[in-house]
Structures are given as C-alpha cells and as structure tokens.
C-alpha positions, 0 to 999 in steps of 0.5 A, spaced: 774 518 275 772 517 268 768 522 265 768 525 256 768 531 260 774 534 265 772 538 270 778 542 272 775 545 278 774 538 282 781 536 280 783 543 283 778 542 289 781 535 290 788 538 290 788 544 295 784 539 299 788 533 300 794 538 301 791 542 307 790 535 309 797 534 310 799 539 312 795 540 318 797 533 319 804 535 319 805 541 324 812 542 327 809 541 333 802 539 335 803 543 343 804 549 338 799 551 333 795 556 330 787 555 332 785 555 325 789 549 324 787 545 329 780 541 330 776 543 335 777 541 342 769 537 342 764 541 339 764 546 334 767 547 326 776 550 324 777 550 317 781 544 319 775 540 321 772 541 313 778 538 310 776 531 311 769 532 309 771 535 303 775 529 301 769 525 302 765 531 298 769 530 292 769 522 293 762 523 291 763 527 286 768 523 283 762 517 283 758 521 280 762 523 274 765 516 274 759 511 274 753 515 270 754 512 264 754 505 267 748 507 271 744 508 265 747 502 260 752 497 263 752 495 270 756 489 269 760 484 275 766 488 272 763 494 276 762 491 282 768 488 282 772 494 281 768 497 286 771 493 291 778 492 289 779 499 291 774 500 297 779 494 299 786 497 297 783 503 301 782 499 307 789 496 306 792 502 305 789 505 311 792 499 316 798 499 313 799 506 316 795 504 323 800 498 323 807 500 320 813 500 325 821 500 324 821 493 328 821 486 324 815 484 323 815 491 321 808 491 323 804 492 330 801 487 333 794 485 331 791 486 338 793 493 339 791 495 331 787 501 331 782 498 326 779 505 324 782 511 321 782 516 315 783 512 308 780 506 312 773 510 313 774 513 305 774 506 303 767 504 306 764 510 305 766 509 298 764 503 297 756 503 300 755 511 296 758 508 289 753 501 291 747 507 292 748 510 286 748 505 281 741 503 284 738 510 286 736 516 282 737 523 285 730 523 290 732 517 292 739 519 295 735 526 297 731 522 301 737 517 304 741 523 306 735 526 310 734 519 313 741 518 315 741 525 319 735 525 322 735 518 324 743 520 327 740 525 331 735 522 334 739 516 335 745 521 339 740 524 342 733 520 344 737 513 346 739 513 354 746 511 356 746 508 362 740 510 364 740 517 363 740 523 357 745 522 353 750 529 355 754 529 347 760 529 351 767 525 350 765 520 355 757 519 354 755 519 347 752 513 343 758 513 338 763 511 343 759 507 347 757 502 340 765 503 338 768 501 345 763 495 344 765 493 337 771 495 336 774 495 344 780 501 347 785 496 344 783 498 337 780 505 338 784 512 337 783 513 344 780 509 351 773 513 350 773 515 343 775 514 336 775 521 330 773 515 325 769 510 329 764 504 326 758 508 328 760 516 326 762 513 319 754 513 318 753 520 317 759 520 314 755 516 308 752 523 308 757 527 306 759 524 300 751 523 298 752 530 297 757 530 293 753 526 288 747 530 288 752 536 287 755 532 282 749 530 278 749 537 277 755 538 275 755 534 269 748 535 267 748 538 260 741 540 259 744 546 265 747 552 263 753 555 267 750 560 270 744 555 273 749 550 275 752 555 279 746 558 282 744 551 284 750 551 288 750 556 292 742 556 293 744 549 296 750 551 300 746 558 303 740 552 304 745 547 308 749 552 312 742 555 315 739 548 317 746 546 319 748 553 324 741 552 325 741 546 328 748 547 331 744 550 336 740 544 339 745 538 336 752 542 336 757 541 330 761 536 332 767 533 327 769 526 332 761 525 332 760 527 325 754 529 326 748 531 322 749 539 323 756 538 321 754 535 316 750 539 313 755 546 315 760 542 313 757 541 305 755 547 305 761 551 305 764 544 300 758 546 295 760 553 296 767 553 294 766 549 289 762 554 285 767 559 286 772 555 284 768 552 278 766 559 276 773 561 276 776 554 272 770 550 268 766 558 266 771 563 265 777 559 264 782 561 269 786 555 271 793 557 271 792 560 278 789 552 280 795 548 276 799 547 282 793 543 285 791 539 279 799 536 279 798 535 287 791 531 286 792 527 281 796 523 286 791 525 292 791 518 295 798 516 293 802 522 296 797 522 302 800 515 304 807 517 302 807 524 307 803 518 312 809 513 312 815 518 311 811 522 317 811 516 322 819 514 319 821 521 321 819 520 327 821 513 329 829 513 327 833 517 332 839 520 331 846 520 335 842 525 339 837 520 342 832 525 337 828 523 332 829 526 325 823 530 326 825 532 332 832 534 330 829 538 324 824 542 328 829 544 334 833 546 328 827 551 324 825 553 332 831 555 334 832 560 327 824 563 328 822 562 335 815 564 335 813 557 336 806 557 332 810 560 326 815 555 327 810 550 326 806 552 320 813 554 316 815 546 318 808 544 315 809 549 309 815 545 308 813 539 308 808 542 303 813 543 298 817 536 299 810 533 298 808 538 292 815 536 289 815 529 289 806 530 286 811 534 281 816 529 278 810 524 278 806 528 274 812 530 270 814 523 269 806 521 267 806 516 272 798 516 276 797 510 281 789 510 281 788 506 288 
C-alpha cells in the first residue's frame, strides 16, 4: 500500500484479520470446537464467517489508498503490469497450497488440483476491483456494487435448476451447478460445492468494492474526522439493516457468498474500522494495535507459511504411526481435557509461533510485498 499517508487502523485492521484467519484455521481439532469458531454449517454468519470478507474489505481499501494518485495522473502500463504480476503471485501462492504434498514431485497431480481457494480468490478479486477503480469514480462503483448484488440474487433465486425452484441448498444452488460444470468434482472442495468457486467469487468483488468506497472516505482531506466516522458508522448501520433484512427472504450465506451476506458482512467490516480508526488515526491510541501492525505487515506471507507448515505438521508421521500435529495435540489434550478448550488453546498456540516468526521479520526489517 502506498499512500504519503499512513493509516494506522487499517494496518491493525489488517493484522487482527489475517491472525483470526490462522487461527481458526488451525484448531486442535475440527471435531471439537467452539461455535463462534467455525463457519456456519449452511445458512447464517459466526464471527468466523467475517474474517474472510474482512480481508477483501481491507484489499480494497489498500487499492484505494494505493492507486489514488495514479487515478488522477499516471496510469501507466507499469500500473497494469504490477497489477497482474501480484493478482498472478497471488494465484501462484494460492496452488502452491492446493498442490503441495511431501511425495516427489512434490506436488499433487494436476488432475485432481482443487483449482479454486482463498489466496486464489484474493487474487481475482484483486485484480478486477484495482482494474475498476482506475476507471471509475465513486457513483459508478456505488452503482457496480448494487448491479452485482441484485443481479447475484435474481441469478440464485429466478434461474430453474432442473426444472425446478432453485431451494439454496448444498445440492440445488446455481453456484454449484455452474462450478461442477467449469471446474468438475475433481477440482472442487467438495463433490457438490466449493466455499471459493468461480461463480460466488462475483459477489466477492462486491465486498471489496466496499472497501474502496470506504477507502475513498478515508483519505479525503476535505473530511473532518469526526465526518469520517459518521459516514462509517451511517453506512455500516445502513448495510447491516438492508443485509439482516434481506436475510430473511435471500438467507446469509458464506460458501454462496450471497448479496445479504455481503451487505451484513461489510457492515460489521465498516463499523469495527470506525472503532479502531477512532481509537488509532484520532485519539492516537496505537500501543494497544502494535502487535497487529507487526502481524500484518507480512499478512500475506505468514498466511502462506502457517498453510505450508499446517500441511507438513500433518503430513510427517512420527514413530508412532501419528502425525506431528497429532502427537502434539494428544500431548496438549491429555493436560486439559475439555476438547473444545484444548483445541482453542492449540490454535493460541499456533497464534503465538506465528506472531514470533511475523516478530523477527518485523525486527530484521524484512517486508515481502506479494
């Protein structure tokens, strides 16, 4: 992100994000867990099924601070090329996870590669919401983002699926039906459905086009700070009434990503940003957020690490026939044998490996912009 202006509140936003998003994907076990930590079984919002929307709120933030200038005076082939090159390192990254296994070559067969996945889709997201926002002002992006959700709805909601009512289940959604046709179960999550398939990666857009119109408040110099944040928690207010609202007719869905869940989901997004921003960037308070500026100032890069290191811990198998991961929980379970709680003090632990490692890069200076 590059801006004359350092916004310390996203930097902590972005770190509390990227650390609740390795932590709940690292419990000690997924067959014991704490309900707020994990996602929704179909329908409805945990607090676990804000942090991915978060981050592609922050991205687009981020594209909001970063291409300002360039909007109004140079939007030069550099621009697009960088564009690309980290929408494809992204994307890289993103495989590189999907594919990794500890037999040569080292990688899993391309005809069983689940293609889609969460840095894949940060990528694509990345790069059509940067490519709008060159091109755009604020109405016009206003206007894509209310397109997108109504359009997404009455796609989901009007199109027959065999003939019939589409139901917004597992097995009869468009989402699905248009994923399994591009992408085939061999390359899906699931045999029926994928969390970041082609089709919900639409919506997805969305929620990042949310974090460049609040972004466009954010560094407007003509705004006061107390006008800042009451546009923030207006639109939050605004977004959280429509997207509950709508719930009720076009339920909340995280795998569908649909337009109520984009719209509760942004909502709650703007609203902790206006706390956070009122706490940092206003009343100078940012001791309490350093931990989560030093966690993302390598967001992208730890968020790789933890994956690769998470699929090894689970891969080599010790003398007794268990795996690392394994072995080390059974050790952690049998000193606290509340399986829940064994399994979110894992992931605490987990957390603290990975704030150490963010630590000593922060220390060392050594930021790897992706």
């Amino acid at each position: 992100m590059s801006t004359k202006q350092r916004f310390l509140s996203v930097d902590i936003f972005r770190g509390i994000t990227i650390a609740a998003m390795i932590m709940v994907n690292n419990p000690g076990t997924w067959g014991a867990m704490y309900s707020p930590l994990e996602h929704s079984a179909w329908h409805g919002v945990t607090p676990t099924d804000l942090i991915f929307p978060f981050f592609l709120f922050i991205v687009g933030m981020s594209i909001s601070f970063a291409y300002s200038g360039k909007k109004k005076y140079s939007i030069t082939t550099e621009v697009y090329s960088k564009i690309i090159s980290r929408s494809i390192k992204l994307i890289g990254l993103g495989l590189i996870l999907a594919g990794f296994t500890l037999q040569f070559p080292f990688f899993k067969d391309l005809s069983t590669l689940r293609l889609p996945g969460v840095l894949q889709r940060i990528g694509i997201v990345f790069f059509f919401s940067a490519i709008m926002f060159l091109h755009l002002n604020w109405k016009a992006l206003l206007a894509v983002f209310v397109t997108i959700l109504i359009s997404y709805w009455a796609l989901l909601t009007q199109i027959p699926i065999d003939g019939a009512t589409p139901l917004l289940t597992k097995s009869s959604n468009l989402a699905s039906v248009v994923d399994l046709k591009i992408l085939t179960v061999d390359h899906m999550w699931k045999t029926n459905y994928d969390p970041e398939g082609i089709f919900s990666t639409i919506p997805s857009i969305a929620t990042t086009i949310s974090g460049m119109l609040v972004g466009l408040v954010v560094v407007a110099k003509e705004k006061s700070h107390f006008q800042k944040i009451t546009y923030f928690i207006s639109i939050g207010v605004i977004a959280l009434i429509i997207g509950y609202a709508w719930n009720m007719t076009f339920p909340a869905n995280k795998t569908l990503w649909t337009s109520s869940y984009v719209l509760i989901s942004g909502g709650w997004a703007t609203i902790i940003f206006a706390i956070i921003y009122y706490l940092s960037d206003v009343k100078g308070l940012s001791n309490w957020g350093k931990p989560a500026i030093i966690f993302g100032s390598n967001a992208i890069t730890v968020f790789f690490l933890s994956g690769i290191i998470t699929r090894l811990f689970g891969m080599i198998k010790l003398g007794n026939g268990a795996s690392i991961h394994g072995n080390l929980y059974s050790l952690l379970a049998s000193i606290i044998t509340i399986p829940e709680l064994s399994s979110m003090v894992y992931s605490l632990f987990v957390i603290t490996f990975y704030f150490l490692v963010a630590l000593y890069m922060y220390k060392k200076e050594i930021f790897i912009k992706v």
